[in-house]
VMD Tcl script that draws the C-alpha trace (Angstrom):
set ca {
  {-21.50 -33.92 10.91}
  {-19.96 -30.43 10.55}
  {-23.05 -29.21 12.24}
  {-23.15 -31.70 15.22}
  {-19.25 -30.73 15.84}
  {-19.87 -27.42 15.85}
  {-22.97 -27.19 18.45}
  {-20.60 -29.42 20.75}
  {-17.43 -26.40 20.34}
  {-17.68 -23.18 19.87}
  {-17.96 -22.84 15.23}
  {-14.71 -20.18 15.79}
  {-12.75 -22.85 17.50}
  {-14.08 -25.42 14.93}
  {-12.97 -23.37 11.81}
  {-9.51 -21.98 12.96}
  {-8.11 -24.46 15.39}
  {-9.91 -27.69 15.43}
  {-9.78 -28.04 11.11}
  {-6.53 -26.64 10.71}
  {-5.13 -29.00 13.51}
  {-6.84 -31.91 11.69}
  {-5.04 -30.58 8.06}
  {-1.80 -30.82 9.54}
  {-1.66 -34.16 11.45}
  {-2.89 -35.17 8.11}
  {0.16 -33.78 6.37}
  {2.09 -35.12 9.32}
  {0.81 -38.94 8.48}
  {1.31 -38.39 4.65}
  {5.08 -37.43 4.99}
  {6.08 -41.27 5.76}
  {3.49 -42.59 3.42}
  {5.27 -40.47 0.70}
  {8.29 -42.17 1.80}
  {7.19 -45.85 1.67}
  {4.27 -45.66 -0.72}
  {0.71 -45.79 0.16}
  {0.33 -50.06 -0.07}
  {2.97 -50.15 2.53}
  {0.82 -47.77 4.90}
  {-2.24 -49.43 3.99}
  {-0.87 -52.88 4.83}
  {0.63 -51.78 7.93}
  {-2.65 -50.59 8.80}
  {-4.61 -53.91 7.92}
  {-1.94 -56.16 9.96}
  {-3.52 -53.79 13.45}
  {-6.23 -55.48 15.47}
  {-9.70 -53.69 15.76}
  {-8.32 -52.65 19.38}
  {-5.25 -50.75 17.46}
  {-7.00 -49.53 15.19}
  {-9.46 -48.28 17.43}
  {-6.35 -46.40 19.99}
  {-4.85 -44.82 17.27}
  {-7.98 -43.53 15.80}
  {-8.45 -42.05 19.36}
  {-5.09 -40.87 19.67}
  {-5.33 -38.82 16.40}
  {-8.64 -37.75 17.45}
  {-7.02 -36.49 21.17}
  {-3.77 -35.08 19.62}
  {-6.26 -33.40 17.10}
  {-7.77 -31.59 19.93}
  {-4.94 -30.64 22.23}
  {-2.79 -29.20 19.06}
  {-6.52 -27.22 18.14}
  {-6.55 -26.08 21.85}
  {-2.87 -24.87 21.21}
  {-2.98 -23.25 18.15}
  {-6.07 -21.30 19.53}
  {-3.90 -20.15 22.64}
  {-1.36 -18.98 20.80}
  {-3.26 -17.65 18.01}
  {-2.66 -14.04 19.55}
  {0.91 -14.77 19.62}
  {1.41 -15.80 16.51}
  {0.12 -12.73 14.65}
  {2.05 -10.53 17.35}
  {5.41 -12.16 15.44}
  {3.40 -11.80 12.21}
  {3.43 -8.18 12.72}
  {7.28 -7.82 13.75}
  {7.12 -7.45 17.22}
  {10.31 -9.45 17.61}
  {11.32 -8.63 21.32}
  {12.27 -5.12 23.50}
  {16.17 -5.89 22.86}
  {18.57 -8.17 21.16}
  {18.78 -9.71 17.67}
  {15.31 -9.57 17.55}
  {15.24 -6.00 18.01}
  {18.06 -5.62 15.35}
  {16.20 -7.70 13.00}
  {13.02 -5.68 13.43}
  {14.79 -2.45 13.23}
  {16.36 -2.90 10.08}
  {13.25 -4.86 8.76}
  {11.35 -1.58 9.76}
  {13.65 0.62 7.88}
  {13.54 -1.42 4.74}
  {9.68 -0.54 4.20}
  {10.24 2.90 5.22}
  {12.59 3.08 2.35}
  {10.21 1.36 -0.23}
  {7.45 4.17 1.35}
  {10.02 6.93 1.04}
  {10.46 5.96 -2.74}
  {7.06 5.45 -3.42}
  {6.21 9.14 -1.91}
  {9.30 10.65 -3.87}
  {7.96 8.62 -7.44}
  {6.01 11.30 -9.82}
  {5.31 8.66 -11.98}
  {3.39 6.64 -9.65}
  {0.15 5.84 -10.92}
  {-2.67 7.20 -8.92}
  {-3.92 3.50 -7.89}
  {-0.73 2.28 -6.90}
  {-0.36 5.47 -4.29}
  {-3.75 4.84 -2.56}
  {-2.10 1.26 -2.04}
  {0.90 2.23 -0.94}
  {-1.14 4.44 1.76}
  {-3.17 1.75 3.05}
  {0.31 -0.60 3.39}
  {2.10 1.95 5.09}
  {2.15 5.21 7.58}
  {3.18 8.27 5.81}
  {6.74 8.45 5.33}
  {7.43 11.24 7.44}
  {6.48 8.97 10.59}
  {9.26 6.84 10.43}
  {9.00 5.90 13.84}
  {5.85 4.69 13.01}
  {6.76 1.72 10.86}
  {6.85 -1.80 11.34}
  {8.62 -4.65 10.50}
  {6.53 -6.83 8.56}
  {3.77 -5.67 5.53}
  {0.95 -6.91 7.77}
  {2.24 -4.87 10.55}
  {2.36 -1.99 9.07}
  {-1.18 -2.85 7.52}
  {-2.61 -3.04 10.65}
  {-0.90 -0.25 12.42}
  {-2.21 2.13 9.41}
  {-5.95 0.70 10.59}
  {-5.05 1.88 14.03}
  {-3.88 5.13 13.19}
  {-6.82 6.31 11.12}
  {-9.28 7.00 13.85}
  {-6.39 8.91 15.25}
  {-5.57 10.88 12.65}
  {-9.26 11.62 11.89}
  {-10.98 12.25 14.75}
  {-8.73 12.10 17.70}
  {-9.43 8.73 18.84}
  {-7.34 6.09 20.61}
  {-8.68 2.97 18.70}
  {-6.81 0.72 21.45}
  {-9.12 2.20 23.97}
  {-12.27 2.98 22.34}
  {-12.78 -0.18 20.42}
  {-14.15 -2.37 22.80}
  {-16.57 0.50 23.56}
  {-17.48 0.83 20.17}
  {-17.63 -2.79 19.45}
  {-20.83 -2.82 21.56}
  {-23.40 -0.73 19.77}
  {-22.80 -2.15 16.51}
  {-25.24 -3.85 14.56}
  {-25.34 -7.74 14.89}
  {-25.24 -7.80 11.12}
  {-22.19 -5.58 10.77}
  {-20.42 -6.98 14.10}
  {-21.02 -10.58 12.56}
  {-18.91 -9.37 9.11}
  {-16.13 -7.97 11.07}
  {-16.17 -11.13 13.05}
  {-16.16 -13.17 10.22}
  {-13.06 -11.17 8.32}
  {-11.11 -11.00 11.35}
  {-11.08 -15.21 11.89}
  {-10.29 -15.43 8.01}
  {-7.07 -13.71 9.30}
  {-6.88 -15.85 12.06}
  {-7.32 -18.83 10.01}
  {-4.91 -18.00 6.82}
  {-1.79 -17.43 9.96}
  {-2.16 -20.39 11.53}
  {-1.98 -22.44 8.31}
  {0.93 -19.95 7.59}
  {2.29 -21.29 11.53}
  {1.98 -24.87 10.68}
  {3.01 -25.22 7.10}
  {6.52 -23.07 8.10}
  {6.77 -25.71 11.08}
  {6.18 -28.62 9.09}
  {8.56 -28.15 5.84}
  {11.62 -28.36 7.96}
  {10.12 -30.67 10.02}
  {9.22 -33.41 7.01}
  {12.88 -32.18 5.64}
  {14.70 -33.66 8.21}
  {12.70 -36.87 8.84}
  {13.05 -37.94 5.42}
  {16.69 -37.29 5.08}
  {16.88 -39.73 8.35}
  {15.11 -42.45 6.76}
  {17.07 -42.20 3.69}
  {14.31 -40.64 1.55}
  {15.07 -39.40 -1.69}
  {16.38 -35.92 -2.56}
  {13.25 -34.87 -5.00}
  {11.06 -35.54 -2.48}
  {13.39 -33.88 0.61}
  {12.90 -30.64 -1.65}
  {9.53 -31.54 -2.92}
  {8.09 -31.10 0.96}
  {10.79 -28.60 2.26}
  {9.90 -26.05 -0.73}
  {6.26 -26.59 -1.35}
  {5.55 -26.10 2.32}
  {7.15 -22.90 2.15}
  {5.22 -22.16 -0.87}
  {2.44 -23.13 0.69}
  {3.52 -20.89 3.81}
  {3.73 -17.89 1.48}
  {0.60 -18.01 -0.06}
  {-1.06 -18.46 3.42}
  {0.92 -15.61 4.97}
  {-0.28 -13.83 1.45}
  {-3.87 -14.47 2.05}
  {-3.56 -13.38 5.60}
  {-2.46 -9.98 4.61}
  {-5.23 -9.59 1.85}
  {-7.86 -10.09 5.06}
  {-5.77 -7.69 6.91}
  {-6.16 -5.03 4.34}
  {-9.95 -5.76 4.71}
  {-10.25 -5.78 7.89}
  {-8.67 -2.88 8.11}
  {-10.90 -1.02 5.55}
  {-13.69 -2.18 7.26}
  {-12.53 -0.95 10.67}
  {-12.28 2.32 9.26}
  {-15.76 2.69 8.24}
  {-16.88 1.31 11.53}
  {-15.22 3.96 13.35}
  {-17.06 6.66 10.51}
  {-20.15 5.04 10.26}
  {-21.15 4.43 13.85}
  {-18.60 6.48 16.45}
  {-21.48 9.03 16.67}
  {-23.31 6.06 18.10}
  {-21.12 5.42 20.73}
  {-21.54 9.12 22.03}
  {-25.55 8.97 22.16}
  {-25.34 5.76 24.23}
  {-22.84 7.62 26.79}
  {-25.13 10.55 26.47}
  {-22.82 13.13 24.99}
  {-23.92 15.74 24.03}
  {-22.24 18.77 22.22}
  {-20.34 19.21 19.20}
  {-17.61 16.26 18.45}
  {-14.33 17.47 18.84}
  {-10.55 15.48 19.24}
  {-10.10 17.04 22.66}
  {-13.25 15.19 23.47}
  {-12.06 12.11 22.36}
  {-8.63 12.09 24.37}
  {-10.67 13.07 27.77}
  {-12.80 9.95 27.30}
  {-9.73 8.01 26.86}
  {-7.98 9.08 29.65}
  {-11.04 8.79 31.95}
  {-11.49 4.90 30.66}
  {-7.86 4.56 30.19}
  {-6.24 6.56 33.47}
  {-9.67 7.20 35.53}
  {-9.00 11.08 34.80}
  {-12.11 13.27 35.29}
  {-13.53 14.48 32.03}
  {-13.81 18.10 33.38}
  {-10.09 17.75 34.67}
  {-7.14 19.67 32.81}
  {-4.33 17.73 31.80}
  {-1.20 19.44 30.25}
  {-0.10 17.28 27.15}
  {3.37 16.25 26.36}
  {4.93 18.31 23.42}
  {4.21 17.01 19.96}
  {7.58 14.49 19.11}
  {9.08 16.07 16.19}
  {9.70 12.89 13.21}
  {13.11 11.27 13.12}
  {14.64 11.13 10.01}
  {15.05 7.22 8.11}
  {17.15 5.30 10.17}
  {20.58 4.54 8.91}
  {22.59 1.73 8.46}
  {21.73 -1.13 6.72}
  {17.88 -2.66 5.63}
  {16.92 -5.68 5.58}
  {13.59 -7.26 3.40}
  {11.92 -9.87 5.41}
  {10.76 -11.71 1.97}
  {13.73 -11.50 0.78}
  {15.81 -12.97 3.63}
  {13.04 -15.74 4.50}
  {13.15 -16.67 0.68}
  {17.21 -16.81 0.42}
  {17.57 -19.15 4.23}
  {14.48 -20.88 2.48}
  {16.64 -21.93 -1.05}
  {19.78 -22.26 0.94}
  {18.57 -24.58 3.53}
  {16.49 -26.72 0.68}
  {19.81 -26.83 -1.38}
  {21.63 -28.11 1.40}
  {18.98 -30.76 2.84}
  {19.22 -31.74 -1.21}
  {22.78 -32.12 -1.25}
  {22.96 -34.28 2.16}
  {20.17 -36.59 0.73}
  {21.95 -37.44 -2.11}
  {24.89 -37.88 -0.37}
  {23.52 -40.63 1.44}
}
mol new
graphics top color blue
foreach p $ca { graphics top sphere $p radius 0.5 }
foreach p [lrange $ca 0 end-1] q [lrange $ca 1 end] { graphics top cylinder $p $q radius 0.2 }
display resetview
């Protein structure tokens, strides 16, 4: 079956939109069931003609496949807010600011710790930039995670990963290109059940305090979707550290590559690197010169107040489950 829906859509479609769509319309239907007990459902279900029966199926079927198409449209967008990129200007902005400065803190104190084990430091410096870029941090872990993947090639060898990736991406082995693939939709996969299981605590929340349902089970689906949210958003940022390892290597392991199919020649040097992106970037000649801006000197922390995103989500998460706990009773 798996295999006959997959040569019909494309498998990556399949695996992060289509299954996770299925998952939650699933959770959607259970949320009422949970209410009024699985007979009730059931004999709701048998009272339906064969034509009913047969709409709904192929309404679940169609909604199935216009929230997969959805979720795989916005899948870009999604791990954009994942990474903290909250908006140019207003509370957004704020938010990600102090956000930003909170994990610039916890790097600053990690840097400043002599009693940080060895282990825990090469951790910390695949989380986070060094601390001395403080302009460079973002406001979520798995920004910051994937920021730090596309800094190294920077940092190392001169190279604008935004720019030369797609080049690179095309002499790589199938083999290799395949496992990159395959880490990257893991990713993919772990947000968007982080997207939908955030969506649907509330959500369920709400309904059953509307229908009267009863206070364990208002907190029972408000909190264990969050949980659930968590661990997602958790797994997500465990790929993200792997991808990011992995893109690393593929930028040491097979750069060189790159160069022999363009048909450089010559010793590899940074300044080679930054005329190849401005000629793919700007259409600047390789032979022309080009007067660089001045090297920004590092800001200091930024002041004022920080804010942990865990720590916020987790309090709004216990205060609004409290309070959706309180009303239910009250009713």
């Amino acid at each position: 079956m798996f295999g006959t829906i997959t040569g019909v859509l494309d498998r990556r479609f399949v695996v992060n939109a289509l299954l996770p769509a299925v998952a939650f319309l699933g959770l959607v239907v259970a949320v009422p069931i949970s209410r009024y007990g699985a007979s009730v459902g059931l004999a709701w279900w048998n009272r339906q003609s064969g034509s009913a029966q047969a709409v709904l199926g192929a309404a679940f079927v169609l909604a199935a496949l216009v929230l997969a198409y959805v979720l795989d449209a916005a899948g870009a967008f999604s791990l954009t807010v994942a990474q903290g990129r909250w908006g140019s200007r207003g509370p957004g902005r704020v938010l990600a600011q102090r956000a930003a400065a909170w994990h610039h803190r916890k790097a600053q104190r990690a840097a400043d710790d002599p009693e940080l084990t060895p282990g825990r430091r090469d951790a910390m410096r695949l989380r986070y930039p060094p601390a001395s870029a403080a302009d460079e941090f973002q406001a979520t872990t798995l920004g910051n995670v994937l920021h730090v993947a596309a800094r190294y090639p920077h940092t190392r060898y001169g190279i604008n990963a935004a720019i030369v990736w797609p080049r690179l991406y095309t002499v790589l082995p199938d083999s290799w290109a395949g496992t990159l693939g395959t880490i990257r939709s893991t990713l993919a996969l772990h947000m968007t059940f982080a997207t939908l299981l955030a969506l649907l605590g509330p959500a369920a929340a709400v309904y059953l305090l509307l229908v009267g349902g009863q206070w364990w089970l208002v907190l029972a689906w408000y909190w264990g979707c969050a949980a659930a949210a968590w661990a997602a958003y958790r797994a997500a940022l465990a790929s993200a550290q792997l991808y990011a390892t992995y893109t690393a290597v593929t930028f040491d392991a097979h750069r060189l590559q790159l160069r022999t199919k363009l048909g450089i020649d010559g010793p590899e040097t940074p300044e080679q690197w930054a005329a190849l992106a401005r000629f793919w970037h700007r259409n600047i000649p390789l032979d022309a010169e080009v007067a660089e801006p001045p090297t920004a000197t590092p800001r200091a922390s930024r002041g004022g107040r920080t804010l942990r995103p865990s720590t916020a989500w987790a309090v709004f998460t216990l205060l609004a489950g409290v309070a959706g706990a309180l009303l239910a009773m009250s009713m």
